[in-house]
C-alpha positions as CSV (number, residue, x, y, z in Angstrom):
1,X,-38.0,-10.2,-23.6
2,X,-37.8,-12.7,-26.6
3,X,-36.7,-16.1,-26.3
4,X,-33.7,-15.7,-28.7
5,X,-32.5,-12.2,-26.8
6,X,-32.9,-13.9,-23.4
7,X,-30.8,-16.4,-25.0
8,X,-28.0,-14.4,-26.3
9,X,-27.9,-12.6,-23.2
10,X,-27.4,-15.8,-21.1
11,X,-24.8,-16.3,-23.3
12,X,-22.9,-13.5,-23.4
13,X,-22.8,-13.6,-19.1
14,X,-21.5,-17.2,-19.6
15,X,-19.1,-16.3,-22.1
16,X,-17.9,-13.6,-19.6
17,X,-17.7,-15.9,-16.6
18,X,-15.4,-18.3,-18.6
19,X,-13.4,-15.7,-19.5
20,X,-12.9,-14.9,-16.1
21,X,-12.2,-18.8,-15.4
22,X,-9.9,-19.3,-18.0
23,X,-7.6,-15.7,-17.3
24,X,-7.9,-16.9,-13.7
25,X,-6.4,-20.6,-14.9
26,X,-3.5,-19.1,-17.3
27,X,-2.5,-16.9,-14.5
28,X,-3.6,-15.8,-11.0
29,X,-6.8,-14.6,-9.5
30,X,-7.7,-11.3,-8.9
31,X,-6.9,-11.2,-5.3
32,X,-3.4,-12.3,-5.7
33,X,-2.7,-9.7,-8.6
34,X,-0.9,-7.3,-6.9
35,X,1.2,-9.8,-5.1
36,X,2.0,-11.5,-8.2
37,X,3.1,-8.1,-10.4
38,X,5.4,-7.1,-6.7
39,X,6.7,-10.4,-6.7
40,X,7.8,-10.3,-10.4
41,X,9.0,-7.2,-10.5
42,X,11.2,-8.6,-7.8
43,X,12.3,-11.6,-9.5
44,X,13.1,-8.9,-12.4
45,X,15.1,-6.4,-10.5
46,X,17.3,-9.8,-9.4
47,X,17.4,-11.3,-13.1
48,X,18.7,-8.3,-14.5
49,X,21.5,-7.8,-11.0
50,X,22.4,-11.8,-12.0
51,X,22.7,-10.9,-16.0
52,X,24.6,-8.0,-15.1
53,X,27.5,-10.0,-12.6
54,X,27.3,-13.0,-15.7
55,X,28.1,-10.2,-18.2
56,X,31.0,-8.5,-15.9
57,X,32.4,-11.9,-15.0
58,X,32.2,-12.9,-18.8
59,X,34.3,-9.5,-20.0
60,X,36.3,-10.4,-17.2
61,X,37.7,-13.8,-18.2
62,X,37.3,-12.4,-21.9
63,X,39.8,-9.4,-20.6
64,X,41.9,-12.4,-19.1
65,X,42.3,-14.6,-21.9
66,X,43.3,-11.9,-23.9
67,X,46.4,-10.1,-21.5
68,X,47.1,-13.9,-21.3
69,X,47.7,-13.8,-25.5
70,X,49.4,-10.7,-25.0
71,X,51.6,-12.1,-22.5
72,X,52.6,-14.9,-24.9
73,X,53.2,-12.2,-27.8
74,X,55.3,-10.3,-25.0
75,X,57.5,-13.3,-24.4
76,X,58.1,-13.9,-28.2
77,X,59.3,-10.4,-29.3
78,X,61.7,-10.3,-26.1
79,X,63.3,-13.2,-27.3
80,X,63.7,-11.5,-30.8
81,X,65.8,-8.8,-29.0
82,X,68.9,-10.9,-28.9
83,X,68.4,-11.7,-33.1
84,X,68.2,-8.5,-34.6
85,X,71.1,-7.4,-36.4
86,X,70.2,-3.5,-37.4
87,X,69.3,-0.4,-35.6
88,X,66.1,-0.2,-37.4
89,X,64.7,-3.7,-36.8
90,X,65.6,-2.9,-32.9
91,X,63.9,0.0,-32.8
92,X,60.8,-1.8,-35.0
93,X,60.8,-4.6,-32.2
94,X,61.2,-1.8,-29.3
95,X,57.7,-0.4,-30.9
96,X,56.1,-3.9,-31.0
97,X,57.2,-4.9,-26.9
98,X,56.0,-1.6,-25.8
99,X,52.5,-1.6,-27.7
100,X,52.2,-5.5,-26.8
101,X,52.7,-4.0,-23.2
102,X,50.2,-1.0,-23.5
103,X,47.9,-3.5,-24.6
104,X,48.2,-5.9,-21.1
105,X,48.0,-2.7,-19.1
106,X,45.0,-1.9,-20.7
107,X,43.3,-5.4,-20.2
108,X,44.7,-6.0,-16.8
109,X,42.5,-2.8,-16.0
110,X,39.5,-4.1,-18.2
111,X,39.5,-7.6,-16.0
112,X,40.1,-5.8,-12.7
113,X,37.2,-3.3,-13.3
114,X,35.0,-6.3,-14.5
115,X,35.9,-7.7,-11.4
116,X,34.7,-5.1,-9.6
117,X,31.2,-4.6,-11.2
118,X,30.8,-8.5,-10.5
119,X,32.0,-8.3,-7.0
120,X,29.1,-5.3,-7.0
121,X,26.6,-7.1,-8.3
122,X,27.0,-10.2,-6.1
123,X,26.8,-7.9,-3.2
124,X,23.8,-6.1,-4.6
125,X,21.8,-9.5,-5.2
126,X,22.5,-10.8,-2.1
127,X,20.9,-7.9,-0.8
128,X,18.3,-7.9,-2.6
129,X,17.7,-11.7,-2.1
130,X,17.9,-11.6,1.8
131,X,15.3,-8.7,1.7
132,X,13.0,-10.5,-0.4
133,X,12.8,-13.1,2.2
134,X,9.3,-11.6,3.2
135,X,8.0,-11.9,-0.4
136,X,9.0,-15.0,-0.8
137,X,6.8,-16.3,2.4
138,X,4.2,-14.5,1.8
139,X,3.9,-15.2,-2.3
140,X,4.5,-18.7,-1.3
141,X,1.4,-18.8,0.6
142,X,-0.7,-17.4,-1.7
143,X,0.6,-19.8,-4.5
144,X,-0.2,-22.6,-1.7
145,X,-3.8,-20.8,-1.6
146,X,-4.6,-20.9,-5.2
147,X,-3.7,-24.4,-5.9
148,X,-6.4,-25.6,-3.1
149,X,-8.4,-23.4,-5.1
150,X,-7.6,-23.6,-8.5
151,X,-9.7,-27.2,-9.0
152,X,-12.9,-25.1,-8.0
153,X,-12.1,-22.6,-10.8
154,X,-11.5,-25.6,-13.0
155,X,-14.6,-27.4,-12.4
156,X,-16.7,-24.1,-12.8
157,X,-15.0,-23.3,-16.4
158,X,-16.0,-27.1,-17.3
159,X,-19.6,-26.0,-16.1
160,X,-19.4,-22.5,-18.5
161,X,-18.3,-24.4,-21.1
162,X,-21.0,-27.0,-20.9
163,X,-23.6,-23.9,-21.0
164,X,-21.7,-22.4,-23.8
165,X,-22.5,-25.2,-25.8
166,X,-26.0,-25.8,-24.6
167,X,-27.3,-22.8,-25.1
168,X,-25.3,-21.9,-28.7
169,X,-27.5,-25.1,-29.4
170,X,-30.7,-23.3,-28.5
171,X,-29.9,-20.6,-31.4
172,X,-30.4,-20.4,-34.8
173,X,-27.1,-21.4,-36.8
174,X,-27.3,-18.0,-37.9
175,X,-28.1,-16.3,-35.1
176,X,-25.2,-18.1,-33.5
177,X,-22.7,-17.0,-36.4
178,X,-24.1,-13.2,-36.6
179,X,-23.3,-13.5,-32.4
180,X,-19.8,-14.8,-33.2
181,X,-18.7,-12.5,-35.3
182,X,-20.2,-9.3,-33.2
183,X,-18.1,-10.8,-30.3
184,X,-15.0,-11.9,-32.3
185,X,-15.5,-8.0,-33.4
186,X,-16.2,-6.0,-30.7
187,X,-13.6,-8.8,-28.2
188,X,-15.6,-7.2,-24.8
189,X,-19.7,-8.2,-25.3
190,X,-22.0,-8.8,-28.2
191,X,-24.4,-7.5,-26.3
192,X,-25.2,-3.9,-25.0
193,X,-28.4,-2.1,-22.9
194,X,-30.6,0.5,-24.2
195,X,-30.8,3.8,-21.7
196,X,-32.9,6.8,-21.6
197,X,-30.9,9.5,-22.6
198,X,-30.0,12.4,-20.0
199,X,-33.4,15.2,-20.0
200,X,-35.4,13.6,-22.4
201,X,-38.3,10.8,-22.6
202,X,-37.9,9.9,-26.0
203,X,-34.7,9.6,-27.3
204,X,-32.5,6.4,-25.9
205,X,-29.1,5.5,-26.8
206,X,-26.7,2.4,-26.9
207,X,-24.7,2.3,-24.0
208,X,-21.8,1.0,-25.5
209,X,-21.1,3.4,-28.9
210,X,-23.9,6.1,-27.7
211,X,-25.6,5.8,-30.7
212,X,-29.3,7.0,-30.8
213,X,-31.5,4.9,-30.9
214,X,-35.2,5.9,-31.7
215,X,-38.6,4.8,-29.5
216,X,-39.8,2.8,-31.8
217,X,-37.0,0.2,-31.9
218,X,-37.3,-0.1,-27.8
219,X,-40.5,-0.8,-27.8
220,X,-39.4,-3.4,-30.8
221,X,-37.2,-5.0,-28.5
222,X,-39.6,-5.0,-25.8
223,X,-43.0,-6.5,-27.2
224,X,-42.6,-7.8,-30.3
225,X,-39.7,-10.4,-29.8
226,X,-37.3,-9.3,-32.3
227,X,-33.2,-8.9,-32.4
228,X,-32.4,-6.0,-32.6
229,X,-28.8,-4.7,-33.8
230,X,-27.2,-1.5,-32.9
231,X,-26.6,0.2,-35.8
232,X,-23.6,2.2,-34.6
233,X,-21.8,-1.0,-33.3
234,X,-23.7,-3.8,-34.4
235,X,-23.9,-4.9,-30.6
236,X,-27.4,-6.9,-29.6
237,X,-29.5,-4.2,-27.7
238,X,-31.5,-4.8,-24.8
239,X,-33.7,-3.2,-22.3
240,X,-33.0,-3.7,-18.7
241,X,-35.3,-4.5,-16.4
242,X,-35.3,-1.2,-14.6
243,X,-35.6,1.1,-17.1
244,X,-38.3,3.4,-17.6
């Protein structure tokens, strides 16, 4: 294998272990995953039962405030009763007491149902909060776990990026750019192996795109030291060291 593909292939597998590092530092590992998606789906089931009482207690006081207006209103046009001086005005002020009073009947209801969704909800999060006791121990540890570990992963992803750097210095400038922009393109690997294709001796393919690629380019890549490019997905092939 040519110096320069060795290269690029050393740094496309420390590329991929910092990758790993840094998802691992701006989240959790691997082994905690499934904790960590149970635990926040959790924490989301309880959010939404807390928004839900907030928003029932909210419409509640809201429904309050506003029989409270009512009430006021009430008051005023029953002490208008004892001024009018024609039928029609009494019967105009009638109108006016008895909506003012459909209108506090209907908002007394409004606030008592909001009290009842609250009273719901509270009852429903403190379920749901004295069953996720167990969860709460147990993702507790874990965190507990992964800060004793997380200055290991740290100091490895300083080490990655240290042989980043050294070996983007062993390339060409523009070897190094054409590498960038395959990666920054393709976001998985820059890099891809060659195969045999299935029944036949002669005709390999990229194992990324399954493009063909023809004999003579393997044994290009092989003996004579060149880069090659794929030219289905521009990826920097390779032959591994087992194939035949």
């Amino acid at each position: 294998m040519s110096q320069p593909l060795e290269t690029i292939l050393r740094l496309q597998h420390a590329l991929n272990d910092l990758r790993r590092a840094e998802k691992q530092l701006a989240g959790v590992p691997e082994w905690m995953e499934e904790l960590h998606a149970e635990h926040s789906a959790r924490q989301a089931e309880i959010a939404a039962v807390q928004e839900e009482a907030a928003e029932a207690a909210r419409e509640r006081r809201h429904a309050e405030s506003a029989a409270q207006d009512a009430g006021e209103r009430l008051k005023h046009f029953q002490r208008q009763v004892s001024l009018v001086r024609t039928q029609r005005e009494y019967a105009a002020l009638l109108q006016e007491i008895d909506t003012v009073k459909s209108q506090i009947k209907a908002l007394e209801e409004a606030a008592l149902g909001a009290m009842e969704r609250a009273d719901g909800a509270q009852r429903r999060l403190e379920e749901q909060q004295g069953g996720s006791a167990d969860l709460e121990s147990r993702y507790g540890e874990a965190l507990s776990r992964w800060e004793r570990e997380k200055p290991d992963v740290e100091r490895q992803a300083a080490a990655q990026r240290a042989e980043v750097a050294e070996l983007r210095q062993q390339l060409p400038r523009g070897t190094v750019a054409l590498f960038d922009r395959v990666h920054q393109r393709r976001g998985d690997s820059a890099v891809a192996p060659v195969r045999r294709s299935e029944g036949s001796g002669s005709i390999w393919h990229c194992t990324a795109c399954n493009y063909s690629v023809r004999l003579q380019v393997v044994a290009d890549i092989r003996s004579r030291g060149i880069l090659v490019q794929c030219e289905g997905c521009r990826r920097f092939l390779y032959v591994e060291e087992d194939a035949g």
